[in-house]
PDB file of N, CA, C, O and CB in Angstrom:
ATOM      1  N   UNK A   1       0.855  -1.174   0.000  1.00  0.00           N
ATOM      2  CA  UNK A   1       0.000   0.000   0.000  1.00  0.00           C
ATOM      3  C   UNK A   1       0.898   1.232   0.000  1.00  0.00           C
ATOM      4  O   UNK A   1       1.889   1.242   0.730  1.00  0.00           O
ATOM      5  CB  UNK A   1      -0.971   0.001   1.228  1.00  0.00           C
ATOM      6  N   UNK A   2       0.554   2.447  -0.913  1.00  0.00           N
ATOM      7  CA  UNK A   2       1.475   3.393  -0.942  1.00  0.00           C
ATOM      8  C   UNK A   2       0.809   4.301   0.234  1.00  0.00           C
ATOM      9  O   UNK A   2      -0.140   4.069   0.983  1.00  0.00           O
ATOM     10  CB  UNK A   2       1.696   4.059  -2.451  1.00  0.00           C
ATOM     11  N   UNK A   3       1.596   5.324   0.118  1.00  0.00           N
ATOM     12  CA  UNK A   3       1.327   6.231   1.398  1.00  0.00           C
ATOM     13  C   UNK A   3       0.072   7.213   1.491  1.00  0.00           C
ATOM     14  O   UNK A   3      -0.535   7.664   2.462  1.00  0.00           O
ATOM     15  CB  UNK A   3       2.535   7.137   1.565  1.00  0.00           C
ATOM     16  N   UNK A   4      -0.125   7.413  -0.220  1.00  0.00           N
ATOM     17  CA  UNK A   4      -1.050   8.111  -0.252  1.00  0.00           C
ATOM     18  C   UNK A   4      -2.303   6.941  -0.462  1.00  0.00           C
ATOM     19  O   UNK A   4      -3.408   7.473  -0.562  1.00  0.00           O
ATOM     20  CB  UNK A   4      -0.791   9.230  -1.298  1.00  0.00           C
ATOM     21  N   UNK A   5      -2.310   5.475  -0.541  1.00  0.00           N
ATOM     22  CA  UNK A   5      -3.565   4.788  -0.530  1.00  0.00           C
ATOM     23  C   UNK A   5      -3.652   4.728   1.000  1.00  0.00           C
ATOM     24  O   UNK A   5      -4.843   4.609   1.287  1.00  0.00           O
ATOM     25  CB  UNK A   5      -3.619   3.311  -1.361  1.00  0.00           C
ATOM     26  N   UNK A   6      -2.982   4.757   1.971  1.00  0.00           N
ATOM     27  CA  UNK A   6      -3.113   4.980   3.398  1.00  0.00           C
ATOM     28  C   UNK A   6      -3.793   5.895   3.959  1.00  0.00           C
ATOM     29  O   UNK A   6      -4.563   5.434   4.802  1.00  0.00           O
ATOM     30  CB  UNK A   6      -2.132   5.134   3.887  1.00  0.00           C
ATOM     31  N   UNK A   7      -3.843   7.335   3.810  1.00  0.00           N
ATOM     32  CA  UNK A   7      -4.261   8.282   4.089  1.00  0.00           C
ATOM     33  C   UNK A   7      -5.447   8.266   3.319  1.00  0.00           C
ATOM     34  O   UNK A   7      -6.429   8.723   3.904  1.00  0.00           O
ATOM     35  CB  UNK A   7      -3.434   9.210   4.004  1.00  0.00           C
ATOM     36  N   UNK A   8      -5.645   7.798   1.982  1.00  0.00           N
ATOM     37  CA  UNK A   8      -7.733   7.877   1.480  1.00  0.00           C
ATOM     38  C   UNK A   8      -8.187   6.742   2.241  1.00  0.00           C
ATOM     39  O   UNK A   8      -9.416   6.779   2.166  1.00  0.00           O
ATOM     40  CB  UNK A   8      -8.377   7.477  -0.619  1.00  0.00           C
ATOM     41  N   UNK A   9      -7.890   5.907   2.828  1.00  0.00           N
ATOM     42  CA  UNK A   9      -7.764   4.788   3.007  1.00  0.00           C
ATOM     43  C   UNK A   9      -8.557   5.026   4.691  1.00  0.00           C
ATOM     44  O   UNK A   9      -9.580   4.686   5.284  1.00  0.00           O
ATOM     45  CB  UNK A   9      -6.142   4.230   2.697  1.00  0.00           C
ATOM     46  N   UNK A  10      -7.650   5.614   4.862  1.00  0.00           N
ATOM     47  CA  UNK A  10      -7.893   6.165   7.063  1.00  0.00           C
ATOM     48  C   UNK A  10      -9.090   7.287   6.572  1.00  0.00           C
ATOM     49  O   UNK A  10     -10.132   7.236   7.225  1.00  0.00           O
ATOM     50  CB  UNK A  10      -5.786   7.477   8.353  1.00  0.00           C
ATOM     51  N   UNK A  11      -9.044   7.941   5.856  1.00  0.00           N
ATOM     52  CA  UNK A  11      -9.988   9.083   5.931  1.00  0.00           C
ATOM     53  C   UNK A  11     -10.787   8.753   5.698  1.00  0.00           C
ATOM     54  O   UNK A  11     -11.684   8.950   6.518  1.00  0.00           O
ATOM     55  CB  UNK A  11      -9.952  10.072   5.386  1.00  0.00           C
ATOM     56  N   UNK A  12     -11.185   7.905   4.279  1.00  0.00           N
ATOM     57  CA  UNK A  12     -12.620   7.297   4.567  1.00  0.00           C
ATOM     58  C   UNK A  12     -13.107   6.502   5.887  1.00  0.00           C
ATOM     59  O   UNK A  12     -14.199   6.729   6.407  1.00  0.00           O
ATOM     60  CB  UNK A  12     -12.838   6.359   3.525  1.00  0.00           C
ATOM     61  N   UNK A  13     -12.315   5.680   6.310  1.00  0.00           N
ATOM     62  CA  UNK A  13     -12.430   4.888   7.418  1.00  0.00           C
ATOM     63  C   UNK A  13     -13.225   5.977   8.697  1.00  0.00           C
ATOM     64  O   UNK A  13     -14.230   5.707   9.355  1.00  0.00           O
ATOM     65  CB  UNK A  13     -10.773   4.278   7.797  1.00  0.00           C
ATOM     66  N   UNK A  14     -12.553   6.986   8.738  1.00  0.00           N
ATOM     67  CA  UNK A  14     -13.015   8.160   9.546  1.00  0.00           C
ATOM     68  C   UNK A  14     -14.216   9.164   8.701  1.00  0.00           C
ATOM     69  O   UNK A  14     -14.064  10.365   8.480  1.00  0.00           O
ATOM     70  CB  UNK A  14     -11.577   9.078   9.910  1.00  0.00           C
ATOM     71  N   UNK A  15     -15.321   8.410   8.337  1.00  0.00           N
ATOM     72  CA  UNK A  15     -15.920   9.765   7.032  1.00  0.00           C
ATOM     73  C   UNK A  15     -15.427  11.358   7.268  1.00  0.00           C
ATOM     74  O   UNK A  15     -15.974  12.347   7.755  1.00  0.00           O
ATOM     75  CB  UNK A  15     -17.925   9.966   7.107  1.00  0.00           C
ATOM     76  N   UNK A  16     -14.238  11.116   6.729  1.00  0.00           N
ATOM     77  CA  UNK A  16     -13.972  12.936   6.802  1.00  0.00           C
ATOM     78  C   UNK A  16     -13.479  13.048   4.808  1.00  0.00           C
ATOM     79  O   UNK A  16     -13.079  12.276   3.937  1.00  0.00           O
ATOM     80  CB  UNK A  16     -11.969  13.579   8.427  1.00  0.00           C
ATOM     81  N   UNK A  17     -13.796  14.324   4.921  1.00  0.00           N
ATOM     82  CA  UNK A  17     -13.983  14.458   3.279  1.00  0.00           C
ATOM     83  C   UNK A  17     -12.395  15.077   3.097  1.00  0.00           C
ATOM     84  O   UNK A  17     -11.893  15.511   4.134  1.00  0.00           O
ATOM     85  CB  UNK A  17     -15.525  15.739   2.638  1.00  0.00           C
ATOM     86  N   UNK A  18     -11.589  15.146   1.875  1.00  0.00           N
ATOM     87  CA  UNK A  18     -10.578  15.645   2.137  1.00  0.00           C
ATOM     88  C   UNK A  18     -10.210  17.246   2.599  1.00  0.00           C
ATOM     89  O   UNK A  18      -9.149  17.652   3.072  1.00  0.00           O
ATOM     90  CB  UNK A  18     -10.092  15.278   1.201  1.00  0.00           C
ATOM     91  N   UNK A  19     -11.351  17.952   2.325  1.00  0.00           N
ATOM     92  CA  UNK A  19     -11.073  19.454   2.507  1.00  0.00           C
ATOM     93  C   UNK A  19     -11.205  19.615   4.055  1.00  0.00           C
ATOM     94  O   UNK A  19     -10.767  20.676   4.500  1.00  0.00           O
ATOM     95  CB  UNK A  19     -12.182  20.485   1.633  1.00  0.00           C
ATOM     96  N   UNK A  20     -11.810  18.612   5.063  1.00  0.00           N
ATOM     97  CA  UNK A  20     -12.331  18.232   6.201  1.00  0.00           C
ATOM     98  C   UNK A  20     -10.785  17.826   6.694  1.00  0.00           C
ATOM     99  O   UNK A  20     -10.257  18.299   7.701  1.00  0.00           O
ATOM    100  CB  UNK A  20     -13.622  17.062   6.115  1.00  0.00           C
ATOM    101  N   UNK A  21     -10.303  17.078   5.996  1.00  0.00           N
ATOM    102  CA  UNK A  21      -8.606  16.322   6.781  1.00  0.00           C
ATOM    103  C   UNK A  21      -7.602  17.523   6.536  1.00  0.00           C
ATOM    104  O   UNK A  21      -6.687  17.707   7.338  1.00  0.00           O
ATOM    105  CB  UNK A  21      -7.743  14.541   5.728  1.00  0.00           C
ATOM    106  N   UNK A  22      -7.746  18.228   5.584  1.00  0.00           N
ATOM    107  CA  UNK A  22      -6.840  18.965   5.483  1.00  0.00           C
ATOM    108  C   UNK A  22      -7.155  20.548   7.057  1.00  0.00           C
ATOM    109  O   UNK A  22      -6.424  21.231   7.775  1.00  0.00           O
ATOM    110  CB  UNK A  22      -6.923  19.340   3.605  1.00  0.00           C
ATOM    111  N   UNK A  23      -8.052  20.452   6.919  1.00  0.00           N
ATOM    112  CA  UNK A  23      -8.751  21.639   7.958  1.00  0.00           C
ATOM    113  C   UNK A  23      -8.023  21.256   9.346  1.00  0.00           C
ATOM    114  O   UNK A  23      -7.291  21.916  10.084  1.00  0.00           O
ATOM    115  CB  UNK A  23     -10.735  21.514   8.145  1.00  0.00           C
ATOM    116  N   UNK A  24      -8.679  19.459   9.441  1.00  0.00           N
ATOM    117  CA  UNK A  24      -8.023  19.419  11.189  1.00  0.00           C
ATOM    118  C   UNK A  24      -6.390  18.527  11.300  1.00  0.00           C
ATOM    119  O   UNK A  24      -5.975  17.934  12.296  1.00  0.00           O
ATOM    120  CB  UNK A  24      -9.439  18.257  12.423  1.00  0.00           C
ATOM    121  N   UNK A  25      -5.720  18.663  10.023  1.00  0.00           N
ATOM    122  CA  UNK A  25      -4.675  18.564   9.529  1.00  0.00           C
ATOM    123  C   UNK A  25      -3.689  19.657   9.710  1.00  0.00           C
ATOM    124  O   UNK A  25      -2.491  19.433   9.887  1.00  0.00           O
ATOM    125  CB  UNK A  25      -4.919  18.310   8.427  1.00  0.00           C
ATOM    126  N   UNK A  26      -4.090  20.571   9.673  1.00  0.00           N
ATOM    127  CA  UNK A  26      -3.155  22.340   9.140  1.00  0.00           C
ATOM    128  C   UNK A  26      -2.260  22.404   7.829  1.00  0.00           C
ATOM    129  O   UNK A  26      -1.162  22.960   7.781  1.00  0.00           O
ATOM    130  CB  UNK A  26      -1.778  22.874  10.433  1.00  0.00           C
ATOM    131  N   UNK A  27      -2.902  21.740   6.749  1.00  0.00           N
ATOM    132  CA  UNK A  27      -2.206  21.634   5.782  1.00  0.00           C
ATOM    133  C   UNK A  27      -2.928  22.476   4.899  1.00  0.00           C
ATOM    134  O   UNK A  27      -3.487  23.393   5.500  1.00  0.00           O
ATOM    135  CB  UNK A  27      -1.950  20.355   5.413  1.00  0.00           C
ATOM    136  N   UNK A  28      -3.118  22.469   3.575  1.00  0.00           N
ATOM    137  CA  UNK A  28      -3.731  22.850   2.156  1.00  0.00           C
ATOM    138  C   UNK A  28      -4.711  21.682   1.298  1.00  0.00           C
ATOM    139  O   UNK A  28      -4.191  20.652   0.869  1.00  0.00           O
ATOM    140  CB  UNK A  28      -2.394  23.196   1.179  1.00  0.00           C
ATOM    141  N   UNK A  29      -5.614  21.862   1.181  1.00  0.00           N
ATOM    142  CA  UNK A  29      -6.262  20.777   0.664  1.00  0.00           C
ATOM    143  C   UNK A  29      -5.208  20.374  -0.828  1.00  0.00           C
ATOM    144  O   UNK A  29      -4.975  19.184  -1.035  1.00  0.00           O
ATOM    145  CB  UNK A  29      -8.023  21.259   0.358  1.00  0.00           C
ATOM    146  N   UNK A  30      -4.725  21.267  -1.634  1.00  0.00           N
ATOM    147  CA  UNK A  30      -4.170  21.093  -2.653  1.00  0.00           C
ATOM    148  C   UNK A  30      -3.070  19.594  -2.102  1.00  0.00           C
ATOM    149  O   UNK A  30      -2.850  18.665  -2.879  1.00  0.00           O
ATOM    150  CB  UNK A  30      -3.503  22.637  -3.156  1.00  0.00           C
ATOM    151  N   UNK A  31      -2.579  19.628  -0.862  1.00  0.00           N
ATOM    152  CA  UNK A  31      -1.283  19.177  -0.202  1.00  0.00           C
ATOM    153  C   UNK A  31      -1.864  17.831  -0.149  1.00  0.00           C
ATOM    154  O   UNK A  31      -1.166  16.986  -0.708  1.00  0.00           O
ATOM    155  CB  UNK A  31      -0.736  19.911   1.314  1.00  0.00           C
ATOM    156  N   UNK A  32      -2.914  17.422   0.353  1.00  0.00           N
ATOM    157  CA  UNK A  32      -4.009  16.220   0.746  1.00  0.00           C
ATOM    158  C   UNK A  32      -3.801  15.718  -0.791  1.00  0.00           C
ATOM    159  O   UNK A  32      -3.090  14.751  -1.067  1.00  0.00           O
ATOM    160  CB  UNK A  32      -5.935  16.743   1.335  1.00  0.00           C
ATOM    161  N   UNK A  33      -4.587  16.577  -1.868  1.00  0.00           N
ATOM    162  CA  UNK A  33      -4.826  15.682  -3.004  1.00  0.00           C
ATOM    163  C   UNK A  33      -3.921  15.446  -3.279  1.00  0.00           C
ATOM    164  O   UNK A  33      -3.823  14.244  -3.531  1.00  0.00           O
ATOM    165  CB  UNK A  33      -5.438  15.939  -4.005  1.00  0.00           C
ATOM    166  N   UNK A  34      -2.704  16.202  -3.447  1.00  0.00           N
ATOM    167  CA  UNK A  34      -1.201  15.513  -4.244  1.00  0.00           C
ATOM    168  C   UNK A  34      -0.795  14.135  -3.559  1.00  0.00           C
ATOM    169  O   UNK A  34      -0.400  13.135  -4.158  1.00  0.00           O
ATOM    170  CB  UNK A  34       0.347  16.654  -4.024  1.00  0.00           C
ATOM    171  N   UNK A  35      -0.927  14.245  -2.509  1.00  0.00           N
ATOM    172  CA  UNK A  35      -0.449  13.160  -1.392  1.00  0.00           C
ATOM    173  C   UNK A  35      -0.979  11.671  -1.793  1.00  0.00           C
ATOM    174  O   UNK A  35      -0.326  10.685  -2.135  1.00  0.00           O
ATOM    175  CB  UNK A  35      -1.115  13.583   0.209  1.00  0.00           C
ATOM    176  N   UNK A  36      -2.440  11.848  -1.627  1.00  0.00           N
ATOM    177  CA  UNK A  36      -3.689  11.148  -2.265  1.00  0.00           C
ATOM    178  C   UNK A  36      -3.025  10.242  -3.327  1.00  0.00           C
ATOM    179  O   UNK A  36      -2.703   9.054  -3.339  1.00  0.00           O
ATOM    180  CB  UNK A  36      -4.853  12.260  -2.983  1.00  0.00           C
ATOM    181  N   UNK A  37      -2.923  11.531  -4.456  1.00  0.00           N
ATOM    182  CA  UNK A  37      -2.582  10.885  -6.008  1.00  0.00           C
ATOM    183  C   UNK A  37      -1.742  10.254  -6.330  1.00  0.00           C
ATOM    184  O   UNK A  37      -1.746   9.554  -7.342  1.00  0.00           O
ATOM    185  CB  UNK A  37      -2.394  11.554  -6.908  1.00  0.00           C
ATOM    186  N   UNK A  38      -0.201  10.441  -4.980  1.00  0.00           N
ATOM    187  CA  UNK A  38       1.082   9.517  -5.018  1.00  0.00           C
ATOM    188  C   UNK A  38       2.150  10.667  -5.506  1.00  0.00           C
ATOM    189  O   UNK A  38       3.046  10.135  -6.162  1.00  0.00           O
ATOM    190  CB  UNK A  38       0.944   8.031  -6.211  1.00  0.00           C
ATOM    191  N   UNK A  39       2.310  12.021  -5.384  1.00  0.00           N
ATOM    192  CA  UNK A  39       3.441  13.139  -5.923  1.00  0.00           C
ATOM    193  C   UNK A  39       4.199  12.157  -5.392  1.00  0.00           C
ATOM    194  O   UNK A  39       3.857  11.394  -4.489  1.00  0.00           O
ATOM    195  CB  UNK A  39       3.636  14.893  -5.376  1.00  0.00           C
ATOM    196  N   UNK A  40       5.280  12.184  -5.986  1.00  0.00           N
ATOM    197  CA  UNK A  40       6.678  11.880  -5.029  1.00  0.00           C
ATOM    198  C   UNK A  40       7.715  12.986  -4.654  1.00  0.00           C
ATOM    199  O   UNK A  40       8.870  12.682  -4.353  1.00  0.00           O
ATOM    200  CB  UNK A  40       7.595  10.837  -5.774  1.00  0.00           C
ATOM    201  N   UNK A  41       7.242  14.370  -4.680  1.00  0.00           N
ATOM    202  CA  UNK A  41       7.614  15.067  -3.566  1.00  0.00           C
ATOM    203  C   UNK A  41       6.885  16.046  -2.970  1.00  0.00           C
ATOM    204  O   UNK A  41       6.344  17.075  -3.374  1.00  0.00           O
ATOM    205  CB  UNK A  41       8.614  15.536  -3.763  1.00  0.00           C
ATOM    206  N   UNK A  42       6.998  15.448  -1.818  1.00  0.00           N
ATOM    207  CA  UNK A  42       6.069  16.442  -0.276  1.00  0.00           C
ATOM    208  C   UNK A  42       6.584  16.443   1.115  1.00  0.00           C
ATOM    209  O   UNK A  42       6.695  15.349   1.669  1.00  0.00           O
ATOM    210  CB  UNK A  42       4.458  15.790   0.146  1.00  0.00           C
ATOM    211  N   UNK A  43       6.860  17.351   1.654  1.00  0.00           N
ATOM    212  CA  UNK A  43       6.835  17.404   2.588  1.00  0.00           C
ATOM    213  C   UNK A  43       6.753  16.827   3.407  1.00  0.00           C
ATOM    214  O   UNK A  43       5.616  16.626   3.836  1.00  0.00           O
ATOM    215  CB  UNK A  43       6.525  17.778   2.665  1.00  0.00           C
ATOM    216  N   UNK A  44       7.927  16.218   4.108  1.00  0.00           N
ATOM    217  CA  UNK A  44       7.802  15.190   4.989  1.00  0.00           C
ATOM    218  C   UNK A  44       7.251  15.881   6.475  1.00  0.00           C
ATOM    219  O   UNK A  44       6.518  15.192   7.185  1.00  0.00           O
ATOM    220  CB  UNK A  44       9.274  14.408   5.066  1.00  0.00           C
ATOM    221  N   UNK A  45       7.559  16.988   6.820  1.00  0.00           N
ATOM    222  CA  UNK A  45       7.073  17.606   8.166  1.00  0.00           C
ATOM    223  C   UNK A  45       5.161  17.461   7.836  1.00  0.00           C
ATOM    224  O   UNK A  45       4.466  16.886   8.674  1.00  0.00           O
ATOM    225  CB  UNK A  45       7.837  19.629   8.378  1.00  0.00           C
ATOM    226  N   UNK A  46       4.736  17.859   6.975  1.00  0.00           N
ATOM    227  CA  UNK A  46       3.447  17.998   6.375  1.00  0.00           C
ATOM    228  C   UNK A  46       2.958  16.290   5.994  1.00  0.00           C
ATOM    229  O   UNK A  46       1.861  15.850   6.336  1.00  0.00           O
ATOM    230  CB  UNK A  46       3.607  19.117   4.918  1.00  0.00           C
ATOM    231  N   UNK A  47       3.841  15.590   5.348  1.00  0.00           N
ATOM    232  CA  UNK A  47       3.092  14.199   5.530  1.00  0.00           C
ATOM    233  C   UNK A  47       3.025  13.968   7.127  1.00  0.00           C
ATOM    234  O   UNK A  47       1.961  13.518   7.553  1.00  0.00           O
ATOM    235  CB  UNK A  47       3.974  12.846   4.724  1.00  0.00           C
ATOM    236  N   UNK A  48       3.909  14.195   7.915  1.00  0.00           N
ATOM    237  CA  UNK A  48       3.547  13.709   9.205  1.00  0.00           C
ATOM    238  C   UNK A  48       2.744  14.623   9.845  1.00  0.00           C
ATOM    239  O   UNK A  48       2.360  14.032  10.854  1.00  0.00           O
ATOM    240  CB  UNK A  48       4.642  13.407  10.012  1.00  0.00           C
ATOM    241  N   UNK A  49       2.191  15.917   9.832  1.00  0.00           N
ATOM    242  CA  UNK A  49       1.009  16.162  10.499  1.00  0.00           C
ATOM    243  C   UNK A  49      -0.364  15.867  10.091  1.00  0.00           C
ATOM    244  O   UNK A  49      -1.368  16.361  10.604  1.00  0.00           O
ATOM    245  CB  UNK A  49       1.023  17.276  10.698  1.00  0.00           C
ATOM    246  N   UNK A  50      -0.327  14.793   8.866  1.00  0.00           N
ATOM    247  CA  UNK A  50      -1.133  14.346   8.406  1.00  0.00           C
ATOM    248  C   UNK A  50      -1.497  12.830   8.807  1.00  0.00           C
ATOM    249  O   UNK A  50      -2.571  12.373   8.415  1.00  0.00           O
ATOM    250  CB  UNK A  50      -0.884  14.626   7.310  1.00  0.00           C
ATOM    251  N   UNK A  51      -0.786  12.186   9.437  1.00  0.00           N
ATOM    252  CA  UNK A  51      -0.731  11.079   9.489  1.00  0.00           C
ATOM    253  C   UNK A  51      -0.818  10.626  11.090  1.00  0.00           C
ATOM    254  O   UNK A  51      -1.191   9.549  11.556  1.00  0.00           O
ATOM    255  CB  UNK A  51       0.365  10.749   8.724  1.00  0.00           C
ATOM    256  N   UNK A  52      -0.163  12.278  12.026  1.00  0.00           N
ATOM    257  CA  UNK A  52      -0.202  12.044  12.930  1.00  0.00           C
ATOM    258  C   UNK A  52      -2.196  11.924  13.308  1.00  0.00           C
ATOM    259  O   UNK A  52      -2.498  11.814  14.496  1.00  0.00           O
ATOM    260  CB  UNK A  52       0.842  13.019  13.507  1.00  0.00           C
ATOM    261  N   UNK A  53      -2.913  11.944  12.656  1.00  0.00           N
ATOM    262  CA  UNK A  53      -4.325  12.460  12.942  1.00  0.00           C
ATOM    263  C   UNK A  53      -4.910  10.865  12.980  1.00  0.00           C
ATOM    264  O   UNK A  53      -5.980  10.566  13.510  1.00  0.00           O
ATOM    265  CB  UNK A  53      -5.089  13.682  11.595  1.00  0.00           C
ATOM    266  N   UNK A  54      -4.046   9.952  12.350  1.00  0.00           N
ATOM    267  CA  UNK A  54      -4.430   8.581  12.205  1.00  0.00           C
ATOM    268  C   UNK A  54      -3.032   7.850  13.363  1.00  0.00           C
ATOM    269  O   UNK A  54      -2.573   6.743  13.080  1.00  0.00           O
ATOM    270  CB  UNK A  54      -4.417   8.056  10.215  1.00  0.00           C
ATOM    271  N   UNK A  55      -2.518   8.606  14.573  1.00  0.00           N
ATOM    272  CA  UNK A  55      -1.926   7.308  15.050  1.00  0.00           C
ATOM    273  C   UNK A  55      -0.711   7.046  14.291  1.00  0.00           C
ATOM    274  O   UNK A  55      -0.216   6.030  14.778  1.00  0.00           O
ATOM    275  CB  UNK A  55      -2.893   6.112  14.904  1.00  0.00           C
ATOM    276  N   UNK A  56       0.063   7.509  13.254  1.00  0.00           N
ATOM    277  CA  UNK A  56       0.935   7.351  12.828  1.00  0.00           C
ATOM    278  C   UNK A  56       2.191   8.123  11.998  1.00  0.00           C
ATOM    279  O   UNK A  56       1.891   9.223  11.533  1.00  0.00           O
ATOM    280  CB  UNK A  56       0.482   6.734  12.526  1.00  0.00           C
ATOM    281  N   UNK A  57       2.960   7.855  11.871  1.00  0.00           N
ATOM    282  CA  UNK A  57       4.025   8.879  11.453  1.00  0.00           C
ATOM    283  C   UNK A  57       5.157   8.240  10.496  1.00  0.00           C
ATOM    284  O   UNK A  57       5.829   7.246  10.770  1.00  0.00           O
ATOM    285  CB  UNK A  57       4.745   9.488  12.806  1.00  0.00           C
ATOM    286  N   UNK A  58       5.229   8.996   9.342  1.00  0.00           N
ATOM    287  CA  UNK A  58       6.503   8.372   8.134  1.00  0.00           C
ATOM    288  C   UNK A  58       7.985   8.507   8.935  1.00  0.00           C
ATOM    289  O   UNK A  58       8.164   9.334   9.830  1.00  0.00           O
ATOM    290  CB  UNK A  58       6.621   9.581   6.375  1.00  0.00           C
ATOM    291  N   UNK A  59       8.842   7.723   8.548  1.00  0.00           N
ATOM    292  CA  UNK A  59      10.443   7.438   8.974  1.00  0.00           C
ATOM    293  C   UNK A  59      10.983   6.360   8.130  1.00  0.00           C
ATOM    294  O   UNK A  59      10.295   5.531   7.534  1.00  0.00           O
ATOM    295  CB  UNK A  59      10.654   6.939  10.588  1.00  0.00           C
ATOM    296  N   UNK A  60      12.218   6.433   8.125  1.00  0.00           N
ATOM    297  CA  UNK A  60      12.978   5.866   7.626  1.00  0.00           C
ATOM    298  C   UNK A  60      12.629   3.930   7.761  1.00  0.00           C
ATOM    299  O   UNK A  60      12.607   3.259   8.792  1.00  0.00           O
ATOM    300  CB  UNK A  60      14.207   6.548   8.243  1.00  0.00           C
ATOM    301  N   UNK A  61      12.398   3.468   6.317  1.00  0.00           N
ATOM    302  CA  UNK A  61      12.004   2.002   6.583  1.00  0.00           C
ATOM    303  C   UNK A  61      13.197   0.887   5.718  1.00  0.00           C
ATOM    304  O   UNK A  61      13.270   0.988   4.493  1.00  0.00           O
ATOM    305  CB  UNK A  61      10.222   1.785   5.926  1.00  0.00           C
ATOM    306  N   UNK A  62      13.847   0.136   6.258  1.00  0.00           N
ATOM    307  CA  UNK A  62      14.622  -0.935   5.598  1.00  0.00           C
ATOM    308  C   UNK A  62      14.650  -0.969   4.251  1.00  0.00           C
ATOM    309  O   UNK A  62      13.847  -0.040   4.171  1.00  0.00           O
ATOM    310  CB  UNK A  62      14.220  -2.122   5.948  1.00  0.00           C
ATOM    311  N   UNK A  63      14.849  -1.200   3.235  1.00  0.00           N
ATOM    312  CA  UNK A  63      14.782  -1.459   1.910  1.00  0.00           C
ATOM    313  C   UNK A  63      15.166  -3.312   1.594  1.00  0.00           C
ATOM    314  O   UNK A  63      16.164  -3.834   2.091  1.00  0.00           O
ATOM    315  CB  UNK A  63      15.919  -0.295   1.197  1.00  0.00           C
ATOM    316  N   UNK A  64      14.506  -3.829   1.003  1.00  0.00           N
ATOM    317  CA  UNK A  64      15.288  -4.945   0.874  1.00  0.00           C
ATOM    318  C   UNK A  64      16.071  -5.454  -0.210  1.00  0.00           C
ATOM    319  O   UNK A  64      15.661  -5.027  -1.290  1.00  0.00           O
ATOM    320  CB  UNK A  64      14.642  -5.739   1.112  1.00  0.00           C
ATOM    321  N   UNK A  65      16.861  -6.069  -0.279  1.00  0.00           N
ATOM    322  CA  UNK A  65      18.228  -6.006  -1.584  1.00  0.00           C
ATOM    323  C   UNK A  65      17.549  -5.725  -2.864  1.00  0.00           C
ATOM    324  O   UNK A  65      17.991  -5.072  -3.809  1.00  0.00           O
ATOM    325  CB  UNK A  65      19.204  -7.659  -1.883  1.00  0.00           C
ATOM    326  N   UNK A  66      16.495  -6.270  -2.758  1.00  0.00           N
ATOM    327  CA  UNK A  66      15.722  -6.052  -3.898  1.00  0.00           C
ATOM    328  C   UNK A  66      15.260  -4.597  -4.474  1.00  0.00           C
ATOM    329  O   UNK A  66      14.788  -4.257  -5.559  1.00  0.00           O
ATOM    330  CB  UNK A  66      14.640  -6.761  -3.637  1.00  0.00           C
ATOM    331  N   UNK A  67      15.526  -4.035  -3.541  1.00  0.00           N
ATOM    332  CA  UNK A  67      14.658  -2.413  -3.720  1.00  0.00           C
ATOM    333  C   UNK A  67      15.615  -1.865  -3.999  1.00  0.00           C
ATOM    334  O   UNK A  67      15.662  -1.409  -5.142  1.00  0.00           O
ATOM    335  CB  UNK A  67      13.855  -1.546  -2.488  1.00  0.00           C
ATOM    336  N   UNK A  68      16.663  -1.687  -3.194  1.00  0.00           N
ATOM    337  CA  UNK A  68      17.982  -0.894  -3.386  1.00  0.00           C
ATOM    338  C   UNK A  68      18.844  -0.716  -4.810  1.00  0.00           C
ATOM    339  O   UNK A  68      19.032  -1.607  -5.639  1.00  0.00           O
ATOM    340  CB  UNK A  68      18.903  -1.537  -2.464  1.00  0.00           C
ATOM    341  N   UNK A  69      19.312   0.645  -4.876  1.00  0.00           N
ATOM    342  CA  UNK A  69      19.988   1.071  -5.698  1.00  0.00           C
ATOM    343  C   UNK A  69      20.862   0.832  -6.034  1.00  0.00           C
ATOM    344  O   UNK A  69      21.726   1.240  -5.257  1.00  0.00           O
ATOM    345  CB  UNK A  69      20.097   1.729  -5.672  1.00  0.00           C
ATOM    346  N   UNK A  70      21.487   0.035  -7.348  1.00  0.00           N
ATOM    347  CA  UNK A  70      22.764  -0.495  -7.031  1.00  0.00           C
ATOM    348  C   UNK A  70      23.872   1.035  -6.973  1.00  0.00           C
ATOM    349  O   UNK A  70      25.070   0.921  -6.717  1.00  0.00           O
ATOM    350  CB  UNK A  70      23.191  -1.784  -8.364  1.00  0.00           C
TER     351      UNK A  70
END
C-alpha cells in the first residue's frame, strides 16, 4: 500500500472528506490531493502532520536487496 492509498484509506475509514482532513490537519487541501494521487515530492514535516491524525508517522524504513539502488 502506498502512502497516499493509506491516508484515502484512514480518511474514509473516519468519514472525513478531504477538505475536512486537510482543515483538522493544518495543511492545504491542494497538499491532501497531491499526497492522495502519489506526488513523489512532499513534505515530509506535512506528511507527518497528516498522518499524525491517524496514530501514525513516516520514517525511515529498511529497503530490501531487492529495492535498493545499485
Amino acid at each position: 500500500m502506498t502512502l497516499g492509498e493509506f491516508v484515502k484509506v484512514k480518511r474514509n475509514t473516519v468519514k472525513l472528506t478531504q477538505p475536512e482532513l486537510a482543515e483538522k490537519a493544518g495543511v492545504g487541501l491542494r497538499f491532501i490531493r497531491e499526497l492522495e494521487k502519489g506526488k513523489e515530492s512532499v513534505r515530509l514535516d506535512k506528511v507527518n502532520q497528516v498522518l499524525k491524525l491517524f496514530g501514525s508517522q513516516a520514517g525511515p524504513v529498511p529497503l530490501t536487496p531487492n529495492e535498493r539502488t545499485p
